[in-house]
C-alpha positions in Angstrom: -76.6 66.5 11.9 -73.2 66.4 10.2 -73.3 66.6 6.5 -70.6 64.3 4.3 -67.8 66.0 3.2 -67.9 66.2 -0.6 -64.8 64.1 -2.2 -62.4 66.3 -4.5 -62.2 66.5 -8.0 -59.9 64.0 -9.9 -59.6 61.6 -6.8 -60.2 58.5 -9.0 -57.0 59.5 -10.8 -53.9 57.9 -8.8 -56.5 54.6 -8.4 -57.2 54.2 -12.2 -53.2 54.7 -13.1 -53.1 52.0 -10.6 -55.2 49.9 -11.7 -54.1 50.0 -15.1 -50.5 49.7 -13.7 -51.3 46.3 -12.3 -53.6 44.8 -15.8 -50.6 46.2 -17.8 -48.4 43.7 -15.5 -51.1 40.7 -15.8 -51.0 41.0 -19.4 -46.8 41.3 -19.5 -46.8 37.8 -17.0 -49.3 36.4 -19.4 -47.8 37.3 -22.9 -44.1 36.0 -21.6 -45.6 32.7 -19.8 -47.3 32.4 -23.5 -43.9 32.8 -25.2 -42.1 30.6 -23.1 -44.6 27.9 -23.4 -44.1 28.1 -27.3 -40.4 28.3 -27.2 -40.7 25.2 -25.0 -42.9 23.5 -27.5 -41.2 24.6 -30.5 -37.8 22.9 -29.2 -39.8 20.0 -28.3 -41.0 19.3 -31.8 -37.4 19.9 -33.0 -35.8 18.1 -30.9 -37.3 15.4 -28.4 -37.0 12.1 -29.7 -39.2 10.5 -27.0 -43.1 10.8 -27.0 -42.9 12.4 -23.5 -41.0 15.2 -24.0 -43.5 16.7 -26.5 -46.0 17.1 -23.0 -45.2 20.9 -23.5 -47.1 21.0 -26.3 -50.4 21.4 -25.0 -49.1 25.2 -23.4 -49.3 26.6 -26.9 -52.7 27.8 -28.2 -54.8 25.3 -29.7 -57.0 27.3 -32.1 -53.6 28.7 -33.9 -53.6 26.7 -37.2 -49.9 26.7 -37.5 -49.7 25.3 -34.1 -51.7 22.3 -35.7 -49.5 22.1 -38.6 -46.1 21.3 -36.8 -47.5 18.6 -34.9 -48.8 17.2 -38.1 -45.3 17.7 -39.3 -44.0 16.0 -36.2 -46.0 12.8 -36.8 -46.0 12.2 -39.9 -42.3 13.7 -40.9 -40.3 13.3 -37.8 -41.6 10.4 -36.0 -40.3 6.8 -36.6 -42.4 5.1 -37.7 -45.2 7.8 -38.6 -48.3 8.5 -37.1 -50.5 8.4 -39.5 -53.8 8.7 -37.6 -52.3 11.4 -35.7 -50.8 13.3 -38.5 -54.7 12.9 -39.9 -56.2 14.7 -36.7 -53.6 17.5 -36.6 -53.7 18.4 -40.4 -57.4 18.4 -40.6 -57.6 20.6 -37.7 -54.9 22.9 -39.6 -57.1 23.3 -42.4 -60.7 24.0 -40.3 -58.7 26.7 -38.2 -57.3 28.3 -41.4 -59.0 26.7 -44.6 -56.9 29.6 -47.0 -53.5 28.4 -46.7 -52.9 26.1 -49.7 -50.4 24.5 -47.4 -52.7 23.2 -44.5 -54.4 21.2 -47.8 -51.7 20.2 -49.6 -50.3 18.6 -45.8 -53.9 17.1 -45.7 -53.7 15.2 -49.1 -50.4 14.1 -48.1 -51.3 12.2 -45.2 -54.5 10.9 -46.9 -53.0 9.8 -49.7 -50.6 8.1 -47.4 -53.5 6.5 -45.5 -55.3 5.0 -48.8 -58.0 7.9 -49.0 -57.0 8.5 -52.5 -60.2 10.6 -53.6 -59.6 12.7 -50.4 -56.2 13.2 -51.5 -56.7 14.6 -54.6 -59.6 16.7 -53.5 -57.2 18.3 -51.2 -54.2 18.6 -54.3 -56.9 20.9 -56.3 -57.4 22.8 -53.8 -54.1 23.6 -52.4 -52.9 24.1 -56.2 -56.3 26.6 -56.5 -54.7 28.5 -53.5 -51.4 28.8 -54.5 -50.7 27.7 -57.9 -47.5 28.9 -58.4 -45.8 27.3 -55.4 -43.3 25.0 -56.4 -43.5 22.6 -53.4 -47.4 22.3 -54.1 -46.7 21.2 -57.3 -43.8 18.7 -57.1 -46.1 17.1 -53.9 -48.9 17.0 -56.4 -47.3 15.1 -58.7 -45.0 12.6 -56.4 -48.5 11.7 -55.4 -50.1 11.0 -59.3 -46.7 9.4 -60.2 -47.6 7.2 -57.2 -51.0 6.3 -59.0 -49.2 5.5 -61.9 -50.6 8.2 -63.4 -47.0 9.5 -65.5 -48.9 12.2 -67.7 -50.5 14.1 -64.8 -47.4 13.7 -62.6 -45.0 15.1 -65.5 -47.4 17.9 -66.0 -47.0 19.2 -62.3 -43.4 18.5 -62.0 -42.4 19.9 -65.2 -44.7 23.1 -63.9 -42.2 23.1 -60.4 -39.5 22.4 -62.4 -40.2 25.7 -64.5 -40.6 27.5 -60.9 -37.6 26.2 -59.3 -34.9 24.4 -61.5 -32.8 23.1 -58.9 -35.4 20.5 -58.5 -35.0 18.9 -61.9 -31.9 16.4 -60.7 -34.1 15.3 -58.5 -37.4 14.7 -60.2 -36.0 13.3 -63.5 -33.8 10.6 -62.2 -37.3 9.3 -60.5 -38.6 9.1 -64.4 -35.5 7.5 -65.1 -35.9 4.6 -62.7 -39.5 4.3 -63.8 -38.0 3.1 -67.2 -39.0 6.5 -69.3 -37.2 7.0 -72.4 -34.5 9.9 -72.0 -35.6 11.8 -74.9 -39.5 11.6 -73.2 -38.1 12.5 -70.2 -36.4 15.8 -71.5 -39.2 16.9 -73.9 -42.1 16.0 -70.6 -40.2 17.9 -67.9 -37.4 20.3 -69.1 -39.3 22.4 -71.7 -36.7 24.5 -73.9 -34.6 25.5 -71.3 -30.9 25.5 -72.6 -29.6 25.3 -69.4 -30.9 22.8 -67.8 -31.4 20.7 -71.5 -27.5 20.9 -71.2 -26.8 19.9 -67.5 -29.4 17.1 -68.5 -27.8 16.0 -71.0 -24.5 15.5 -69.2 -26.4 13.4 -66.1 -27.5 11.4 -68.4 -24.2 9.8 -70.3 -23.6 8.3 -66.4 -26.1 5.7 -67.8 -27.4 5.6 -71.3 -26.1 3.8 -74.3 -24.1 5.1 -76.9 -27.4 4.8 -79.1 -29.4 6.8 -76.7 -26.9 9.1 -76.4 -26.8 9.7 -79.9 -30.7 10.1 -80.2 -29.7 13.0 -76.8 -27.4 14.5 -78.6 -29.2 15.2 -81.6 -32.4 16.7 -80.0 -30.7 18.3 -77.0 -26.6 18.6 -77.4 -27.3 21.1 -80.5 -29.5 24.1 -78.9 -29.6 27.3 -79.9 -26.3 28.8 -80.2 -25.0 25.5 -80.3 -23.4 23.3 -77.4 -21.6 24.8 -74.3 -17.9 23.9 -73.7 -19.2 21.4 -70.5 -21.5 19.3 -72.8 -19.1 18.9 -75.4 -16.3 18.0 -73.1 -18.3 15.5 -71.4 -19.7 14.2 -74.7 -16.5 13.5 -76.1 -15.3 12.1 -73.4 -18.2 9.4 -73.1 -17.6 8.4 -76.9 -13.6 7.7 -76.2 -14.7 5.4 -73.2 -17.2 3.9 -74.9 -14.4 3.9 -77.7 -16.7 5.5 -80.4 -13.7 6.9 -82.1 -14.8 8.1 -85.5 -17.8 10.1 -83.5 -15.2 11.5 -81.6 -13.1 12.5 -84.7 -16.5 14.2 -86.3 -17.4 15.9 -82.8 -14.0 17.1 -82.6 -13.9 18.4 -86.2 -17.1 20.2 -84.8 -15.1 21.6 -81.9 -12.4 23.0 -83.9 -14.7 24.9 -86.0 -16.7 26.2 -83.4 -14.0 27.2 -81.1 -10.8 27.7 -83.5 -12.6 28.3 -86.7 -10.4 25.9 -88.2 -11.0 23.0 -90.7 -9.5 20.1 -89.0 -7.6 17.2 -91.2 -6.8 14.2 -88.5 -4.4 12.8 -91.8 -3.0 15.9 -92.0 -2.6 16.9 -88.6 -2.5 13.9 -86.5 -1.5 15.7 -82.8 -3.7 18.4 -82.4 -1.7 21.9 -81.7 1.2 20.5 -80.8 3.6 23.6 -81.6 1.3 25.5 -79.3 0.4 28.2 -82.0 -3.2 27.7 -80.7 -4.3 29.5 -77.5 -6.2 26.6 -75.0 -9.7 27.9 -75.8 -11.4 24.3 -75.3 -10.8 22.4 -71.9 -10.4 18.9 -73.0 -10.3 16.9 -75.9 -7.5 16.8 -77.8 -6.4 20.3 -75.7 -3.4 20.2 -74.3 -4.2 19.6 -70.6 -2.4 21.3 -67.9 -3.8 20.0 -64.1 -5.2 22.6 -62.0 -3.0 22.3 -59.0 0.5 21.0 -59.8 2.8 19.5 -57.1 5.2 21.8 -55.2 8.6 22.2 -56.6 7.4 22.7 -60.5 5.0 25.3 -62.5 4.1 24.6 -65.9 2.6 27.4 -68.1 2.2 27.3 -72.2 3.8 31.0 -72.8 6.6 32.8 -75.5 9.0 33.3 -72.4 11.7 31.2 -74.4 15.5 32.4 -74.1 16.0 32.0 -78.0 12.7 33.2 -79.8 9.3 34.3 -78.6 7.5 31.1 -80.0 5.0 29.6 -77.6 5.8 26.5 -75.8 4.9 24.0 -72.7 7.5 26.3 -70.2 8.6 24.1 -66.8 9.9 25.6 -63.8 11.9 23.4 -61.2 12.5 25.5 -58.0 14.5 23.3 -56.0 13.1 23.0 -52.9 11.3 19.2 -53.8 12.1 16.2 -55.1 9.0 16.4 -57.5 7.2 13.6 -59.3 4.4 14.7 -61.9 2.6 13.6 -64.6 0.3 16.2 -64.8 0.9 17.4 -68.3 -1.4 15.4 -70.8 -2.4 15.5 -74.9 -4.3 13.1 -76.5 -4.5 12.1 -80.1 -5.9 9.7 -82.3 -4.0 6.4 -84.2 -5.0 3.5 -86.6 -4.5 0.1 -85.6 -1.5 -1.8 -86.7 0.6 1.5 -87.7 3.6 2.8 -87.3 4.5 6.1 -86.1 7.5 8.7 -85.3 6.7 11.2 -82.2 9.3 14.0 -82.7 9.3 17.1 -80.2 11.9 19.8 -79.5 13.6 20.1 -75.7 15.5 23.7 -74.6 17.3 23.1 -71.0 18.8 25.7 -69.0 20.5 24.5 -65.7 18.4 21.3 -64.6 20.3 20.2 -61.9 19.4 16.7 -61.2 19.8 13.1 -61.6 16.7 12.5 -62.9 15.1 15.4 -64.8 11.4 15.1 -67.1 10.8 13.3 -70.1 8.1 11.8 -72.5 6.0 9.1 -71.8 4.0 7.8 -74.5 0.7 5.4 -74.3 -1.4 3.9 -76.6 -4.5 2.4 -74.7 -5.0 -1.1 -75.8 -5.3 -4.7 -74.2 -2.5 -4.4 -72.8 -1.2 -1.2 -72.8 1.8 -0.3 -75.1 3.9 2.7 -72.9 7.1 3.9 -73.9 9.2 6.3 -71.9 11.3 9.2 -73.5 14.9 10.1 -72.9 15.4 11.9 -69.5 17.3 15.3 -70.0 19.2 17.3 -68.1 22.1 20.0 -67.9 21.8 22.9 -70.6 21.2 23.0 -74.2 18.4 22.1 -76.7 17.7 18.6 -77.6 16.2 17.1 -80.6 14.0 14.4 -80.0 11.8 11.3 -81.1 10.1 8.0 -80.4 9.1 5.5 -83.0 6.3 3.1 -81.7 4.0 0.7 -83.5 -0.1 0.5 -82.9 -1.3 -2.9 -81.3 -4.3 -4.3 -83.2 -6.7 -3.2 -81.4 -5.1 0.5 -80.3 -6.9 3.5 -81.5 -6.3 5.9 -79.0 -2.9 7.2 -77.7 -1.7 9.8 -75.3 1.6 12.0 -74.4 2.4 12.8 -71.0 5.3 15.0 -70.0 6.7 13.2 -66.7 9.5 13.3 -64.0 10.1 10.9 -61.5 11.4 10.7 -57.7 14.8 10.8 -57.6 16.1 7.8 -55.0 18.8 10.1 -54.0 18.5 11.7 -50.8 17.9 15.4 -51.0 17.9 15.3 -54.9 15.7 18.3 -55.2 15.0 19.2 -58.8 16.0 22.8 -60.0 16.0 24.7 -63.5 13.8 25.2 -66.2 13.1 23.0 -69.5 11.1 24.4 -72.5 9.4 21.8 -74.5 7.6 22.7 -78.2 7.5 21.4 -81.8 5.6 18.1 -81.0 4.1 16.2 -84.0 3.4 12.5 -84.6 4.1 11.4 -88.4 2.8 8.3 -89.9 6.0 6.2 -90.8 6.3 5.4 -94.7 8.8 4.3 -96.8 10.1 8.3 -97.0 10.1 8.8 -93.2 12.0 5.6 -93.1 15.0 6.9 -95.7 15.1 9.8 -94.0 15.1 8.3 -90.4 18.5 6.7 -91.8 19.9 9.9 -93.4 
């Protein structure tokens, strides 16, 4: 009888690397078949825009809550019109697959709320905001949906809470108050708290619609913080009390300007055009500032410097390159008149070499129904010039501006070269002594 042979130690090596081999390359097919599926789903839900397309979707895992969530999202944020009921069944299978993400329940009192479930919506708010309470996207949903109850306390509570966590939403949530009919001064002290910042950039959204009244009342609780007003607010609040022609609150503001920024007492008798010998550096953009435009037109810079050929005074300094025909009136000062009056607008011109027909000059306006505007002399050529313009205030004229101009030649090729320093501006009320000496 022939006995088995006995089989050699380790023979079930080589057949359990194989076997492993071949589970390791199951597992590889399934785990990229699995990714591929999701990718396919994922750019479904971004993309499709027909109901069909999203029949990939069922290739991803069903018992992943975030899987869930995105066809929630689909339904109720993507599709047009939404599907609620859907949204509903996706959400609330988000939050039994992972009931510890405060986002599953805030998505789940979305779509009740949306669906009329109102005590199911707020159940879910509490406990989203229990969750995560510090999320500012929990709270601004939490209170979008109590200002949709009408309930304004509760909603400014949670918005003025995401507000405080993320301030870039305030722009956004306050102008809803604002078309709810909420006073600006509630609004501010509801949602804004004591920041500065934002007080300040609220401040300035608001004089786009509130009466000079309101603004007033603004300005009072929010345009004075703490280390008083930045230069943005005050330039904006000046400018809404000229258009809204509030012109002895703009005299008092800018009085409040000059001492902050200058620490100068200013005298609007004594001193009628604001800096206009330029001994003053610009430290205030706007106003009665002289105001020199960003980006000039080629052919001409314009600086206010001491580069002056006779003395190192400072002075408006134009430089004509001649390689453009340049027109501009981007050179502007405001200043303040009385109705009915008469004044003299002197100012000092130093040429050297302005080649043209048609060089820069003065153009005065006083803004009133209808406009009085009075051009300057043109200069030219070389040599300083002594200057003035006598005009008298309509009736109803308060405000008044100087603008240095040049026109477009109608020559051909009439290219403007040279440089012209202007200085010594000032605008004198006319009397019986200016007259006599006007005459001298």
């Amino acid at each position: 009888m022939s006995i088995p042979s006995e089989k050699p130690a380790g023979w079930w090596v080589p057949f359990g690397k194989a076997t492993l081999l071949v589970g390791l390359v199951i597992l590889s097919i399934a785990a990229t078949r699995r990714l591929i599926a999701q990718a396919r789903a994922e750019f479904a839900f971004e993309y499709s825009t027909v109901s069909d397309q999203l029949a990939v979707a069922p290739e991803l895992d069903p018992a992943v809550a975030d899987y869930a969530k995105s066809r929630g999202d689909f339904w109720l944020k993507v599709s047009v019109p939404a599907q609620l009921d859907l949204a509903a069944l996706e959400y609330r299978k988000a939050v039994e697959l992972n009931p510890y993400e405060a986002f599953h329940w805030s998505d789940w009192g979305q779509v009740c709320w949306h669906l009329g479930q109102i005590e199911s919506a707020e159940r879910a708010f509490v406990i989203a905001e229990s969750l995560d309470p510090n999320n500012y996207v929990i709270q601004r949903d939490i209170g979008d949906f109590y200002l949709a109850q009408q309930q304004i306390g509760m909603a400014a509570q949670h918005h003025a809470l995401a507000i405080k966590l993320n301030s870039s939403l305030a722009r956004s949530i306050y102008a809803v108050y604002w078309n709810l009919g909420e006073s600006p001064m509630t609004i501010a002290e509801s949602l804004l708290g004591g920041d500065v910042k934002l007080l300040r950039r609220y401040f300035e959204d608001c004089l786009a619609w509130v009466s000079p009244e309101e603004a007033e009342q603004l300005w009072s609780g929010l345009g004075r913080p703490e280390g008083g007003a930045d230069q943005s607010s005050l330039v904006a609040y000046f400018d809404f009390l000229i258009a809204h022609q509030r012109y002895p609150a703009a005299k008092e503001l800018w009085r409040q300007i000059a001492n902050q920024f200058y620490h100068v007492q200013w005298d609007p008798e004594q001193e009628i055009l604001w800096n206009g010998s330029f001994d003053l550096p610009l430290l205030f953009d706007g106003g009665l500032s002289w105001r020199i435009a960003k980006q000039l037109p080629n052919g001409v810079q314009a600086v206010i410097s001491s580069a002056k050929r006779t003395d190192k005074s400072q002075c408006l300094w134009l430089h004509f390159d001649g390689k453009d025909n340049v027109a501009f009136s981007h050179i502007r000062h405001f200043f303040f008149v009385e109705p009915g009056e008469t004044y003299v607008l002197r100012y000092r011109v130093s040429l050297l070499d302005l080649t043209t027909d048609n060089g820069p000059y003065v153009r005065l306006t006083v803004y009133s129904n209808p406009l009085l505007r009075q051009n300057g002399q043109v200069v030219t050529g070389t040599g300083p010039r002594e200057l003035e313009q006598e005009f008298t205030v309509p009736p109803d004229g308060q405000w008044a501006e100087i603008a240095i101009c040049r026109d477009r030649s109608e020559k051909l090729n009439a290219r403007i070269n040279g440089d012209a320093w202007f200085d010594g501006f000032s605008v004198e009320l006319k009397t019986d002594t200016t007259s006599e000496t006007l005459r001298k």
